[in-house]
ROFI-53097 format. One line per 5 residues: number of its first residue (from 0); for each residue x, y, z of C-alpha. Coordinates in Angstrom, 3 decimals, decimal comma. Layout:
BEGIN
NUM) X Y Z ~ ...
This chain:
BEGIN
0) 4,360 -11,356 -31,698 ~ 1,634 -12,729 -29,545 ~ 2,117 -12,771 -25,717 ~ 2,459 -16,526 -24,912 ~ -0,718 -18,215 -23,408
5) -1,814 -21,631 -21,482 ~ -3,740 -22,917 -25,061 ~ -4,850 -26,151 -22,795 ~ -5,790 -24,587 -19,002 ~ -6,374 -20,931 -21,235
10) -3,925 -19,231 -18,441 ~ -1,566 -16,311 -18,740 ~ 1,618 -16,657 -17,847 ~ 2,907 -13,825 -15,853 ~ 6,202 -13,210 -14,414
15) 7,358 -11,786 -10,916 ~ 10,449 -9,989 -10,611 ~ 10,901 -8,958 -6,823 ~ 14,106 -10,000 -4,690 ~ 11,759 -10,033 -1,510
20) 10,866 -13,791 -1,228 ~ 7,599 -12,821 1,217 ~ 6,299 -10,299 -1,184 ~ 7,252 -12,249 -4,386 ~ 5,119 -15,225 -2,214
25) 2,485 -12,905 -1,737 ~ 1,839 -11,477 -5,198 ~ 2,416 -15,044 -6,963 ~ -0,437 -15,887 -3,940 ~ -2,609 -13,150 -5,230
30) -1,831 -14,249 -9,237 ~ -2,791 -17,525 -8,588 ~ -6,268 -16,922 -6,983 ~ -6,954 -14,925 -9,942 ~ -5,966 -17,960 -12,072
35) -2,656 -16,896 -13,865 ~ 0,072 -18,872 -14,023 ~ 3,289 -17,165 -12,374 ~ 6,874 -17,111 -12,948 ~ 9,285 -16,003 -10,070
40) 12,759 -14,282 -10,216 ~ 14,883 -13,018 -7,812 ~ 16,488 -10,189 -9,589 ~ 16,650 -8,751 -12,787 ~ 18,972 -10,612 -14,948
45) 17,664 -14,253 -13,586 ~ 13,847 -12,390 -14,456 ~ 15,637 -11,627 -17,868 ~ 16,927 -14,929 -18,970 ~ 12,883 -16,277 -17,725
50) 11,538 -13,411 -20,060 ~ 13,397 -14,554 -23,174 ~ 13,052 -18,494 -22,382 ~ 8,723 -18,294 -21,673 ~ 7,471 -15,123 -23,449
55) 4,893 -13,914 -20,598 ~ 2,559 -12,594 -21,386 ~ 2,959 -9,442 -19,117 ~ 6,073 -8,855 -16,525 ~ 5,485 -7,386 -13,233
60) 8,556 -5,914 -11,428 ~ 9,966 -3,943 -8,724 ~ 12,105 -1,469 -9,402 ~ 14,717 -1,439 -6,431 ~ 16,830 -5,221 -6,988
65) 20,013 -6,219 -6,827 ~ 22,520 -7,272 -10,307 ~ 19,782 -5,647 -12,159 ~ 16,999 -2,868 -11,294 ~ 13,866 -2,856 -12,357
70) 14,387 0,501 -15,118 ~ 17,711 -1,988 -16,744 ~ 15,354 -4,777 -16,609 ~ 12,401 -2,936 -18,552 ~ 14,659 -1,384 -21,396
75) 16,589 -4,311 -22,017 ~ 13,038 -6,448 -22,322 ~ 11,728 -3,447 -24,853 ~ 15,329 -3,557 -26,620 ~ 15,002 -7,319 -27,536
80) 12,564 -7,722 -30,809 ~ 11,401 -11,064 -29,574 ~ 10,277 -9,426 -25,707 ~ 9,463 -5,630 -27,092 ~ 5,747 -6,685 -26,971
85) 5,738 -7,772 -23,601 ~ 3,849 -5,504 -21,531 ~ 6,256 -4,264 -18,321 ~ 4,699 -3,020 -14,837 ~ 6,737 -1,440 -12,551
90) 6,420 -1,395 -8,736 ~ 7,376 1,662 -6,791 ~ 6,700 3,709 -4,320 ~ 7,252 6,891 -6,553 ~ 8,601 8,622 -3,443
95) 11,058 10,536 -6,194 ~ 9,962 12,863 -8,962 ~ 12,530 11,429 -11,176 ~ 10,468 7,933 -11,027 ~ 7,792 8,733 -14,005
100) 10,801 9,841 -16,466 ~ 12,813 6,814 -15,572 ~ 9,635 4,896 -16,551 ~ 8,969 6,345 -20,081 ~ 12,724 6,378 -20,706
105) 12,892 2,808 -19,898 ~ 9,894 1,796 -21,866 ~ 7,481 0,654 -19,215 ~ 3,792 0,396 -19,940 ~ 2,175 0,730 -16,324
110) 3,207 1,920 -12,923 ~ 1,414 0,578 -9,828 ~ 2,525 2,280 -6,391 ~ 3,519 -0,100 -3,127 ~ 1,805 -0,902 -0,866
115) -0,620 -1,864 -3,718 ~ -4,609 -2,427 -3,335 ~ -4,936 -6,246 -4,820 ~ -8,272 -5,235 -6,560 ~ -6,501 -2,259 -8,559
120) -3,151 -4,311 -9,220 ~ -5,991 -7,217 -10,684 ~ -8,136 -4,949 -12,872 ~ -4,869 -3,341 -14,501 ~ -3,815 -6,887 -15,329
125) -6,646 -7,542 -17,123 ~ -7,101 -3,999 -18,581 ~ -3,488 -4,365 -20,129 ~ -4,664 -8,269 -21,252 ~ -7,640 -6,653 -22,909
130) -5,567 -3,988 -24,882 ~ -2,568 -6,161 -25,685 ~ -3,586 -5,654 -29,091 ~ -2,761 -2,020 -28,819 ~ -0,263 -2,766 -27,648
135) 1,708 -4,423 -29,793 ~ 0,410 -2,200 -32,989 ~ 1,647 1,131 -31,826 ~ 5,052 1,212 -33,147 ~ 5,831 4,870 -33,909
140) 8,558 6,388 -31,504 ~ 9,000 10,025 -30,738 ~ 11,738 12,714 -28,970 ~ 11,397 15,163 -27,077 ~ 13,559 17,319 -24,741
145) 11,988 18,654 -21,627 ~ 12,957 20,757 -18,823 ~ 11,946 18,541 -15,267 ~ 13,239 19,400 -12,033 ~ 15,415 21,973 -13,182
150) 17,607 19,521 -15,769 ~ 17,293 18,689 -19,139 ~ 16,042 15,458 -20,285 ~ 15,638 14,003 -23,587 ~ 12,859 11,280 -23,455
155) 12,278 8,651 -26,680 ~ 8,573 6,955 -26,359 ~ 6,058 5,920 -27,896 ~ 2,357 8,169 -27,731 ~ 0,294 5,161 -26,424
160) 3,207 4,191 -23,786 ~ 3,771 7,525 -22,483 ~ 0,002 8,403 -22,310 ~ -0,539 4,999 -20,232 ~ 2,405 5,551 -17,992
165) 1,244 9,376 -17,345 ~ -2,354 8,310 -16,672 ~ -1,297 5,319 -14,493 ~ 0,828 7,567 -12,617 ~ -1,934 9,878 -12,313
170) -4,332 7,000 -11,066 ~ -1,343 6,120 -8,637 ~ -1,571 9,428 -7,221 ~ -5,655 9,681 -6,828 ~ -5,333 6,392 -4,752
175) -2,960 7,477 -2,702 ~ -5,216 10,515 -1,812 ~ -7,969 8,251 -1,481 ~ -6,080 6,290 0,803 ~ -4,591 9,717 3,018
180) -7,867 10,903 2,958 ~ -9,706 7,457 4,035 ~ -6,556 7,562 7,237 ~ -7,431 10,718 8,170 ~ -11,138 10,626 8,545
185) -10,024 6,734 10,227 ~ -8,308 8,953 12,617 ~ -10,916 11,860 13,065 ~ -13,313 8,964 14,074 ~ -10,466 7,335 16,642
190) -10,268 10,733 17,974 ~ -14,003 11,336 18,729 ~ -14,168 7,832 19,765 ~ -11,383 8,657 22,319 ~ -12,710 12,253 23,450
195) -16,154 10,015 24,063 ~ -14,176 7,464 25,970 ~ -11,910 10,321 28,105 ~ -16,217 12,478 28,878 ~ -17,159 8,986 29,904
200) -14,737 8,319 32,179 ~ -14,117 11,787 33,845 ~ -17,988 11,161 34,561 ~ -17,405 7,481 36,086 ~ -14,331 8,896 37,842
205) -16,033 12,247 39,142 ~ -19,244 9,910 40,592 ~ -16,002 7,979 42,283 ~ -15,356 11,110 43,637 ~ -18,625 11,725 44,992
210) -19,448 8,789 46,478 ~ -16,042 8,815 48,320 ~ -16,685 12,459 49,551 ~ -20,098 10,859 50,596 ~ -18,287 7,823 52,366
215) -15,708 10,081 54,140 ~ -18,660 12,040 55,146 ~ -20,328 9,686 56,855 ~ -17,349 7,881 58,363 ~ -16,707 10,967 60,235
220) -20,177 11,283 61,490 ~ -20,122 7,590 62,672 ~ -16,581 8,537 64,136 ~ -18,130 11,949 65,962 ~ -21,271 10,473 66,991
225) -19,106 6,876 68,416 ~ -17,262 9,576 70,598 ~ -20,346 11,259 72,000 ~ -21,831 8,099 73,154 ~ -17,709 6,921 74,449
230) -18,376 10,255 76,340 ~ -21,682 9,534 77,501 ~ -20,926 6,175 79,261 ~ -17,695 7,668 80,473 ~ -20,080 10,321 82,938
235) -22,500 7,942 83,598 ~ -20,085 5,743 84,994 ~ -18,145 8,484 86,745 ~ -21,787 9,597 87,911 ~ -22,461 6,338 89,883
240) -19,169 5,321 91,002
């Protein structure tokens, strides 16, 4: 099966799964720029019945949605022989170790973590576009049980799907690296700029100082030297009374 495409306007149709109306808004935003036409659902089984009815050509969802996650979504998209070709991304924050075997177990071909870069979530689009072909020829299924976590699991994936998943997993995991690594030296620099900003002004404030030591200085020699000539008046006119 060929993922459906635009023949006229030559657009791929892509569809949004995501019960957050702003992000949904956002990411059918950043589709559209990039010239893809976009389908929107608010959970899984309305994104299900939209997957069967207009064959897009790749299905990007979030995992975390009411009626129907994102996992339920994926498997029951790969389970279907007229959707099993669809290519299925999955949005997540993989803040639980659990996340990658939920993601081969449920068939999906790409993970991308949130918050997402829009240049990485664009190029993978493409990349998976590119290799659709791939895709849809790599049929043969294997099983496996593995110890993760302590427990047992028995896995059933394709090579080609689990190898993508574990690479874009590993990708997921560089960035955000890159990205902890990018905040800290942001903050290294905030805190030089801030130790600079602190020298400068214990300078500015211990000239302050200074000059007030310097005004208080000469205020009491104006004050000492105002008595003295008070005094001096006071005896002259004592002298000549």
């Amino acid at each position: 099966m060929k993922n459906k495409k635009n023949a006229e306007n030559n657009i791929y149709q892509i569809l949004i799964a995501e019960d957050s109306p702003t992000q949904a808004e956002q990411l059918k935003y950043l589709l559209e720029q990039h010239n893809y036409k976009v389908i929107v659902a608010k959970d899984g089984k309305e994104a299900l019945k939209l997957v069967i009815k207009h064959k897009p050509s790749i299905v990007i969802s979030d995992i975390v949605m009411p009626e129907m996650n994102g996992y339920e979504l994926c498997k029951e998209i790969k389970l279907n022989e007229s959707t099993t070709d669809i290519p299925v991304i999955l949005l997540t924050s993989l803040s639980r170790s659990d996340d990658v075997l939920e993601g081969i177990s449920s068939g999906a071909d790409n993970f991308i973590t949130k918050p997402y870069r829009k240049d990485y979530l664009i190029s993978h689009i493409e990349q998976i576009i590119i290799n659709s072909k791939l895709y849809n020829s790599e049929r043969i299924k294997i099983g496996m049980e593995i110890v993760f976590g302590g427990k047992k699991r028995f896995i059933t994936a394709s090579q080609q799907q689990m190898l993508t998943l574990l690479i874009s997993t590993f990708e997921a995991a560089v960035q955000r690296n890159d990205e902890l690594v990018q905040t800290q030296d942001d903050l290294n620099k905030l805190n030089e700029h801030l130790e600079e900003l602190v020298t400068e002004r214990t300078a500015e404030l211990s000239a302050e100082i200074d000059i007030r030591k310097s005004a208080e200085q000469h205020l009491k020699i104006s004050v000492r030297i105002d008595y003295c000539i008070n005094q001096q008046f006071r005896r002259h006119d004592y002298f000549f009374r």
